[in-house]
C-alpha positions as CSV (number, residue, x, y, z in Angstrom):
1,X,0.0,0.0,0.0
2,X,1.7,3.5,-0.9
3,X,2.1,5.7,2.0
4,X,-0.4,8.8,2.7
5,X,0.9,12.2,1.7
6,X,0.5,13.2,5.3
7,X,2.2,10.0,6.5
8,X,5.3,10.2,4.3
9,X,5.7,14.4,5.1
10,X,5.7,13.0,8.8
11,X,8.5,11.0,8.2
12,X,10.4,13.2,6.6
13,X,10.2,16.1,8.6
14,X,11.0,13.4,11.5
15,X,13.7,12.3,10.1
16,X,15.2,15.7,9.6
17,X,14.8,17.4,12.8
18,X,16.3,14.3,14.1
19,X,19.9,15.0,12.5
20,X,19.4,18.8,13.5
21,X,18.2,18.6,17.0
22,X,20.5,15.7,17.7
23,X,23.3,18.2,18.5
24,X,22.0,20.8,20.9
25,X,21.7,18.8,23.9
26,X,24.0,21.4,25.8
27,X,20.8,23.9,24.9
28,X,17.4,24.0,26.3
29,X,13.6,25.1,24.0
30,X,15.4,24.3,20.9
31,X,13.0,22.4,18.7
32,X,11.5,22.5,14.7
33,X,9.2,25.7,14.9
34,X,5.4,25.7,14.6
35,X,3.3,25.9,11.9
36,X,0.3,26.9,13.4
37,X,-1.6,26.5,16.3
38,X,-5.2,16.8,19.6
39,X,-5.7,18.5,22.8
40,X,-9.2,19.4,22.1
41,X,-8.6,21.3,18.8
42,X,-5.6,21.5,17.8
43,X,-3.4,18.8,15.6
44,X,-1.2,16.2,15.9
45,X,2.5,16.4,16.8
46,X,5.3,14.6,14.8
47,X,8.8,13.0,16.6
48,X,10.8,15.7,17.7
49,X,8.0,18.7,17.4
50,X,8.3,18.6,21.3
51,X,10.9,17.3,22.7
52,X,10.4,18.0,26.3
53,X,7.3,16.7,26.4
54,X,6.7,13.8,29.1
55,X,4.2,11.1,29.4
56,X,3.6,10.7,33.2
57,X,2.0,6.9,33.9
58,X,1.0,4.8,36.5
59,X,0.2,0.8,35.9
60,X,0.9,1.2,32.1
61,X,-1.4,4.2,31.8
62,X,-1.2,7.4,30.6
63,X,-2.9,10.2,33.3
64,X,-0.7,13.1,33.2
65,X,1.8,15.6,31.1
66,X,5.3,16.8,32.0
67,X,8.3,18.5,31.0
68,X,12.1,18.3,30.8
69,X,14.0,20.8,32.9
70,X,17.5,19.0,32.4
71,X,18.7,15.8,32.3
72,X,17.9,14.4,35.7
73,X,14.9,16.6,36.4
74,X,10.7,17.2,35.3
75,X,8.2,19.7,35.8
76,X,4.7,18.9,36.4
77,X,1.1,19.5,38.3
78,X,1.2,19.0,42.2
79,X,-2.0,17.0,41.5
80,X,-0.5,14.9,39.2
81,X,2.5,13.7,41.2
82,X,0.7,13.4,44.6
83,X,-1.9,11.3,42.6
84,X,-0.2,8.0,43.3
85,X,3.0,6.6,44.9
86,X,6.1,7.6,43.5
87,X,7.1,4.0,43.2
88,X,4.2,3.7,40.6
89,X,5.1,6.1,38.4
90,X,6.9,5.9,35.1
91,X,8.0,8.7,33.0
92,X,8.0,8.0,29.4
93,X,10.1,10.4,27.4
94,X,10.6,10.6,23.6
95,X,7.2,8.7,22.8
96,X,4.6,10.1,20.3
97,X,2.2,7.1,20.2
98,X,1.9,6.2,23.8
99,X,0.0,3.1,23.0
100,X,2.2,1.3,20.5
101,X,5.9,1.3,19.0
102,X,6.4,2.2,15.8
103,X,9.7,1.1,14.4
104,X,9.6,2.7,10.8
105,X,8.7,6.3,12.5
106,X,10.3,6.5,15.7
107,X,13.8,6.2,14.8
108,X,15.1,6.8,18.2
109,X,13.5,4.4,20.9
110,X,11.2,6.2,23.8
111,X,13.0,5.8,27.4
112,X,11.0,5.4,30.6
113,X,11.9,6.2,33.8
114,X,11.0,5.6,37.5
115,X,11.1,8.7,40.0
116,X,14.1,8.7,42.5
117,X,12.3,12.3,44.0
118,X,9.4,14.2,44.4
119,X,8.7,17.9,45.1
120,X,5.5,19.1,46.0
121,X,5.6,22.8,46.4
122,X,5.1,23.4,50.2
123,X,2.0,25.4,50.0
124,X,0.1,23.3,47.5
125,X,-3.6,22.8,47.6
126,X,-5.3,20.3,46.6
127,X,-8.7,21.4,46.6
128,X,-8.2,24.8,45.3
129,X,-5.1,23.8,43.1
130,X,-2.9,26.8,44.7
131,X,0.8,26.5,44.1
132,X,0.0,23.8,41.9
133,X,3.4,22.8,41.2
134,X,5.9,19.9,41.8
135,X,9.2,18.7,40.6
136,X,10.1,15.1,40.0
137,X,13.9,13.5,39.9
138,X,14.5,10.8,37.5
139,X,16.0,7.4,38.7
140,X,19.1,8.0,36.1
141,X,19.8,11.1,33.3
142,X,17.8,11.3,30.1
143,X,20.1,10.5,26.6
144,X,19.4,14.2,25.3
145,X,18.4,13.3,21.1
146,X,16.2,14.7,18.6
147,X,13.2,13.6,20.7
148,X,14.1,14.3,23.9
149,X,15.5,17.8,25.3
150,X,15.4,20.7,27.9
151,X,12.7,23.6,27.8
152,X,13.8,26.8,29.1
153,X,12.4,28.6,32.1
154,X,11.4,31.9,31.6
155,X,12.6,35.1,33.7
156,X,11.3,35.3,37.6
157,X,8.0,37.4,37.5
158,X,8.2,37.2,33.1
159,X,4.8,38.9,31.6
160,X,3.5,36.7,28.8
161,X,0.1,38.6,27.6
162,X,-0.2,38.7,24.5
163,X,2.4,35.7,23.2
164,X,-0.2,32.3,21.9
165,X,0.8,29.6,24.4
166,X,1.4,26.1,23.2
167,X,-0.3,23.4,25.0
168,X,0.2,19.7,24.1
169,X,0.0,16.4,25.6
170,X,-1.9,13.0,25.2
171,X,-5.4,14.4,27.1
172,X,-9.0,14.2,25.9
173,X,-9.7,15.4,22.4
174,X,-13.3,16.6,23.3
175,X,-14.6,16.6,26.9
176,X,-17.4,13.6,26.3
177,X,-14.3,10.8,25.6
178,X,-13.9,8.2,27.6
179,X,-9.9,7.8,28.0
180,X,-7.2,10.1,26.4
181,X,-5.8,9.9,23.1
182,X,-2.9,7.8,21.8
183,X,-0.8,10.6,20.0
184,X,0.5,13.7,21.5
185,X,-1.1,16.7,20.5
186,X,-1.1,20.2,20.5
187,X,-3.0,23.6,20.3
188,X,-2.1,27.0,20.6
189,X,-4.2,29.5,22.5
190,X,-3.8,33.3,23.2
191,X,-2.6,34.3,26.8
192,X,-5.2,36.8,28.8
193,X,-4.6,38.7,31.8
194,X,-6.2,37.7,34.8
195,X,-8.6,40.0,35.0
196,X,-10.0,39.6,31.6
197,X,-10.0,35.7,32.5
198,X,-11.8,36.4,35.6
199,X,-14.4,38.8,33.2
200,X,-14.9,35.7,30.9
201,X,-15.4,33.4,33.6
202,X,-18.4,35.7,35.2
203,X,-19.8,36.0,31.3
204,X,-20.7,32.4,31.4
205,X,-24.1,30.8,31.5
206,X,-24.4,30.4,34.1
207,X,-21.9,32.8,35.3
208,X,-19.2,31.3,37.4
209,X,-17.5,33.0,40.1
210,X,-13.5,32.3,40.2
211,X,-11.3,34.5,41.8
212,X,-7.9,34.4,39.3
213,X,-4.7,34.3,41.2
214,X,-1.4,35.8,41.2
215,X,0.4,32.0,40.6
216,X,-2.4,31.6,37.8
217,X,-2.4,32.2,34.5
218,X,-5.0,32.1,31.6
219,X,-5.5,31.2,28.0
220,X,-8.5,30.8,25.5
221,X,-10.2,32.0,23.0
222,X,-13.8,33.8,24.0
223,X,-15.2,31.3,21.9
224,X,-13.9,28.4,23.2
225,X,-13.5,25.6,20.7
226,X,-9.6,25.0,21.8
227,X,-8.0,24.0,24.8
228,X,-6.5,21.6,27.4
229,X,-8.8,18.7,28.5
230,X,-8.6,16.0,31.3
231,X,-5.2,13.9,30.8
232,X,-3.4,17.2,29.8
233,X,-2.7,18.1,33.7
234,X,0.8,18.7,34.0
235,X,2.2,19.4,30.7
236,X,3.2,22.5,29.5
237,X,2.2,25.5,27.7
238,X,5.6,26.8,26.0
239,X,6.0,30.4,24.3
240,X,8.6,30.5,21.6
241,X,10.6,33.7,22.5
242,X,14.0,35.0,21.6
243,X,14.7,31.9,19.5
244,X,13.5,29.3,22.5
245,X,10.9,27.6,23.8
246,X,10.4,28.8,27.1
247,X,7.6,27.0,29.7
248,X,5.2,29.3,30.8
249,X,2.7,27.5,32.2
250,X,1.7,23.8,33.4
251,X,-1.7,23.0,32.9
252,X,-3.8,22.8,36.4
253,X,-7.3,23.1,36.0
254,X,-10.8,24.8,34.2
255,X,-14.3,24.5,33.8
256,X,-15.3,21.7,31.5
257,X,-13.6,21.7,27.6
258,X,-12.8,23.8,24.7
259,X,-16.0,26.1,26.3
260,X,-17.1,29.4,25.2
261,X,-15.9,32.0,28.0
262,X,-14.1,29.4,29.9
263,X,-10.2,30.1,29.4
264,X,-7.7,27.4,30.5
265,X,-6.0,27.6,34.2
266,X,-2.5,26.7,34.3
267,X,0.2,27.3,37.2
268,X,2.5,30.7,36.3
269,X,6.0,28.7,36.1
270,X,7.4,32.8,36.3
271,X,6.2,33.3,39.5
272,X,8.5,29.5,40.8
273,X,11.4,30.0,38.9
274,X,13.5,30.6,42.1
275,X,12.3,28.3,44.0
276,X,12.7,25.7,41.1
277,X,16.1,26.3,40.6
278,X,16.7,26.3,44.7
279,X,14.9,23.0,44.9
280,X,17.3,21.4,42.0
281,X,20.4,23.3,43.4
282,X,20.0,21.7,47.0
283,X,19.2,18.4,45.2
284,X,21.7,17.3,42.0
């Protein structure tokens, strides 16, 4: 059978950023750039689109996103990585089909990894999702490749309104599935302040009352029709700046899917960047 157009494009382009991305393991947010911006949609990703991307799993199954900080260390949700024991978690990096291995695509084989640490940040909340950040040590370093490298963090206190945020991950692709979906994808949404996100939440019908917060940070179209759903958690929303990727946000929470007036939640990674690097300083 001849291969798709779509199919054999893939490959190519995979191929390529293979051979270019394969040397810049010293660098962090470097990755082929983005045409446009299945999350709830958006598109699917091809090997090496997002390379910092991480499958966090428990039991075989896929439940929540990540993100590579370095070679030893992941960013993710506090909800995610208080969700189970840390000896049941596997971190699967380098995969774009989390469900099977495809050897003519994925030239570069997916590693997995169990978690030697976890951070919760001290002041998390479950039940409000404040500080809704945590930090997870691998059980060994990640072989930096074409498929797997570093994001960069962004400035303490950086201002992102305005920039389209990129969200990916392996979550829901409308918010009546049952489980998530086998390929990572992404979307890209516009970044709000908070007080137009809080306007947007009260414009709702019905309205709903949410009180935005300093460590938040919002993105969605009025609309709706794109955005993070369940099994996205974690993962993060990137903003290509000043020739990188830079992780802006790590999906937390929202009302429903892809609703009209309902812009997605994620934790402000500018308002941690201290105490991430503190937390990884006083624990190489």
């Amino acid at each position: 059978m001849l291969t798709s157009f779509p199919t054999y494009f893939t490959w190519l382009v995979s191929l390529l950023s293979f051979f270019l991305s394969a040397t810049y393991s010293q660098f962090c947010g470097r990755a082929p750039p983005i045409a446009s911006g299945r999350i709830v949609g958006g598109q699917r990703a091809f090997f090496g689109q997002i390379p910092w991307q991480v499958s966090v799993q428990a039991f075989g199954t896929h439940f929540c996103g990540a993100a590579i900080l370095n070679d030893r260390w992941i960013i993710t949700a506090a909800h995610c990585a208080s969700a189970v024991q840390r000896n049941q978690l596997t971190l699967v990096i380098g995969a774009l089909d989390i469900t099977k291995f495809d050897a003519f695509l994925q030239m570069i084989p997916e590693q997995r990894f169990g978690a030697d640490m976890i951070i919760l940040h001290e002041s998390f909340n479950r039940r409000q999702l404040l500080f809704d950040i945590a930090l997870i040590r691998l059980d060994r370093r990640i072989s930096f490749n074409g498929q797997a490298q570093p994001v960069c963090l962004p400035q303490q206190d950086e201002d992102f309104v305005g920039d389209m945020g990129l969200v990916s991950g392996w979550g829901k692709l409308s918010e009546n599935d049952v489980g998530s979906s086998a390929t990572m994808n992404f979307v890209q949404l516009p970044i709000i302040t908070n007080r137009d996100c809080q306007m947007m939440f009260g414009q709702r019908d019905p309205p709903q009352r949410v009180i935005i917060r300093n460590e938040w940070i919002c993105a969605g179209f009025r609309e709706g029709g794109r955005d993070a759903c369940q099994g996205d958690s974690g993962g993060p929303m990137t903003v290509f700046r000043n020739g990188v990727w830079e992780i802006v946000g790590i999906t937390s929470g929202g009302f429903g899917c892809a609703r009209a007036n309902s812009p997605g939640i994620f934790t402000r990674v500018s308002r941690f960047v201290d105490w991430i690097n503190q937390k990884i300083a006083a624990n190489p």
